[in-house]
Steps between C-alpha positions, in 0.01 A plus 500: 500500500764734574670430149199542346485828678787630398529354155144771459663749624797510272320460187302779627806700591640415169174589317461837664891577431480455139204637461621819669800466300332528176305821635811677485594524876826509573694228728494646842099536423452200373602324825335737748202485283508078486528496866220773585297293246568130582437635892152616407433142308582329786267704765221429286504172485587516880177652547306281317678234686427657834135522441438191374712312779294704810184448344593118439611448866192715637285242338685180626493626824141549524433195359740282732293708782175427376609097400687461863225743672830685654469858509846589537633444109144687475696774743746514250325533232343815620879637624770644321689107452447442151573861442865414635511126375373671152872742562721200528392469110621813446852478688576127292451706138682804656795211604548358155450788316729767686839337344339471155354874479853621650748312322784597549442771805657333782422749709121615409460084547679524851256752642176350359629180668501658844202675408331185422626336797321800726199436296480120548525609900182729463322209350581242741433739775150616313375069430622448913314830629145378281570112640524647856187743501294233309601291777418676781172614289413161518552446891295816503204326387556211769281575795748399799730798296190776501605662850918501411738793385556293134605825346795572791646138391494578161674813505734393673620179269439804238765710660740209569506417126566888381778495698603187337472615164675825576770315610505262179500819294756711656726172448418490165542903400817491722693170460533538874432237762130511659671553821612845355141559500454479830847722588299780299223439671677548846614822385211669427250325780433823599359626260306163415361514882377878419380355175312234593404592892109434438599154387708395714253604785246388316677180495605450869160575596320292261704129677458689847116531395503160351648331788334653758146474330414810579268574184373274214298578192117531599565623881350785574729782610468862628751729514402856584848711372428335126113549464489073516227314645401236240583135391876442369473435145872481413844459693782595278890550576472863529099568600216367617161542340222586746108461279309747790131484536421805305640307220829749514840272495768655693888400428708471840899448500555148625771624735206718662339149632832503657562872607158571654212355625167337343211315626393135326219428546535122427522369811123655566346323175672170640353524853165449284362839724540860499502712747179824623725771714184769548382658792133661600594853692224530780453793697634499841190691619292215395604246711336446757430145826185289425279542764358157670157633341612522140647130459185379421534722216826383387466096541242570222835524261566109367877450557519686835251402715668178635827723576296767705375207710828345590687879520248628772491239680902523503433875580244420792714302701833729449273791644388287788853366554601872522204640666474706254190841526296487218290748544778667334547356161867549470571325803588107429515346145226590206401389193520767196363555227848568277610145671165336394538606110841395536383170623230507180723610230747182611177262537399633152864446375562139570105426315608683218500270178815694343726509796777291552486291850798333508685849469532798774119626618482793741314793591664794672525794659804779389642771666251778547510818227429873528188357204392189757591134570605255210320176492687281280433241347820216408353215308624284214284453156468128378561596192787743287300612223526865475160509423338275747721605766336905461144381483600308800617749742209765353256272593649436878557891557118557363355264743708600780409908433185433497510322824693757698187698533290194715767548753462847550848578354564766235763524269727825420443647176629831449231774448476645151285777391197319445498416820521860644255627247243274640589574882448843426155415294397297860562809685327750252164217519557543908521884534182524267322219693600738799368822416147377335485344843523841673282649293266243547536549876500867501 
């Protein structure tokens, strides 16, 4: 094949220099001219060669795919391999035909040798980078490979080969030993570590991330400094993709997982429960002791009735252990009404279809505030759903608001101007109520 080759070329070489010959150039011409023209012959058939071969291999590939049911030759169809393999085409006619275009140039065939030496290293490199991210396209698609940093792994084989090849090529442009390579490389690390800072951070922090399993693709992340709070999408050697839920995707440094701090959220989706931190503000002024007369009253409420029993008994004989006066009601021990909605709003809790049972349940009482006392409630949802999980806790805090009032509680709310406009409408009603009255009288 390679005689054949050549053999072609020469008749066309000799074809083109006679027929420029008998067109009246002169002999410097004429072989500039053959050259120039046997160099265009060739990269025509070269690209007829290279399309032919890619779309050849695309097809074979997606056939062996289809016939095997692999997907990765159906990978690389759909990558840039048979573009490459296609290019090794292209470097066998450039081989055979260098020393016949140039005959006789020693040195023009010298540098096109090195030069196609450096271009058989961007193939190889080009056919091993589309193998490796077909590869790890395919593990990709593999469910037990959904939740790891594929794209960190891959970049960094990526990397390890480009400094490969660069060291195959400065061999080959310099004649020197690869370990030459590396001596220039010492030399200037500076200005490589200024160079490529982000990557090299990027890198350290993408194992230390990796290792540690701090974050994998589909947690849910927020980090307040970069706008995150959303689903990771993509972990990369230099960023990390974060999809938030206003549909916004917001690129963080990898290093940054590293630097500062973020909150993951998947050890909360795990636990199978998430978690209702709200409090009801009651006024301080509202609460008040029940009154022996008004528990008849409150046993009425299912869920507390059985605990007012067994707590005033408890409460009867502490005051008669203590001898206590109770015609005073503060002397002794006394129910309330702030600790009987407390009771209710834990009794309701633990019935509660969406709350989670075998996770933390409790009702209590914060530190007093100039606006009134926090009730709060700390309960666990059986469920993570964003969705379920708000209709949830709405649907607690309703019930529970509306249940403050049979216990003679009142919530703060901050007055608004409503609310003063319709205070002073109450008074205007009064003062005219008044004076027909005294008219009336008079």
């Amino acid at each position: 094949m390679t005689d054949l080759i050549q053999n072609y070329l020469a008749l066309l070489s000799a074809f083109y220099k006679r027929l420029l010959t008998e067109g009246g150039f002169g002999f410097p011409a004429v072989n500039s001219l053959t050259i120039v023209l046997t160099f265009l012959s060739l990269i025509l058939v070269m690209a007829g060669g290279f399309y032919a071969a890619k779309k050849i291999i695309q097809v074979l590939l997606r056939v062996f795919s289809k016939l095997f049911r692999f997907k990765f030759p159906g990978l690389l169809a759909n990558s840039r391999f048979s573009h490459y393999i296609s290019q090794l085409i292209l470097y066998y006619l450039l081989r055979v035909s260098i020393p016949v275009i140039f005959t006789g140039r020693t040195d023009s065939i010298e540098i096109f040798d090195k030069l196609l030496y450096v271009y058989l290293v961007f193939i190889v490199l080009g056919v091993l980078m589309a193998i490796i991210t077909s590869g790890f396209d395919t593990l990709r698609e593999k469910e037990s490979y959904h939740d790891k940093p594929i794209n960190s792994y891959r970049q960094v084989i990526q990397i390890v080969l480009i400094i490969i090849g660069m060291m195959v090529i400065f061999s080959i442009l310099t004649g020197q030993s690869p370990y030459k390579f590396f001596a220039a490389m010492g030399a200037a690390s500076a200005i490589l570590l200024l160079m490529f800072k982000d990557t090299i951070m990027g890198f350290v922090a993408s194992v230390q991330v990796t290792s540690n399993d701090m974050v994998r693709i589909g947690d849910w992340i927020t980090m307040p400094k970069y706008g995150a709070d959303g689903d990771v999408i993509e972990i990369t050697l230099t960023t990390v993709k974060v999809s938030n839920f206003d549909k916004t995707i917001t690129t963080i440094p990898t290093y940054a997982l590293i630097s500062d701090s973020f909150q993951n959220w998947r050890g909360m989706i795990r636990s199978g429960g998430r978690r209702i931190k709200r409090a009801i503000i009651i006024k301080q002024s509202s609460i008040r002791y029940i009154a022996d007369d008004e528990l008849v009253r409150f046993k009425k409420i299912q869920g507390i009735s059985d605990y007012i029993d067994q707590r005033q008994e408890e409460i009867c004989k502490h005051n008669e252990a203590i001898h206590a006066d109770r015609s005073i009601p503060v002397n002794g021990r006394n129910l309330t009404n702030a600790g009987l909605f407390r009771r209710y709003a834990e009794w309701y809790l633990k019935n509660h279809p969406g709350t989670n049972k075998k996770m933390i349940l409790m009702v209590r009482q914060l530190a007093p505030t100039e606006i009134g006392i926090p009730i709060e409630l700390y309960v666990f949802t059986n469920t993570t759903n964003w969705v379920e999980y708000e209709y949830i806790m709405a649907d607690i805090f309703d019930h529970l608001i509306a249940a403050v009032r049979y216990f003679d509680l009142h919530i703060y709310e901050r007055q608004s101007g409503s609310d003063v406009q319709r205070i002073e409408m109450v008074d205007s009603n009064f003062n005219q109520y008044s004076a027909k009255s005294d008219i009336a009288e008079g």
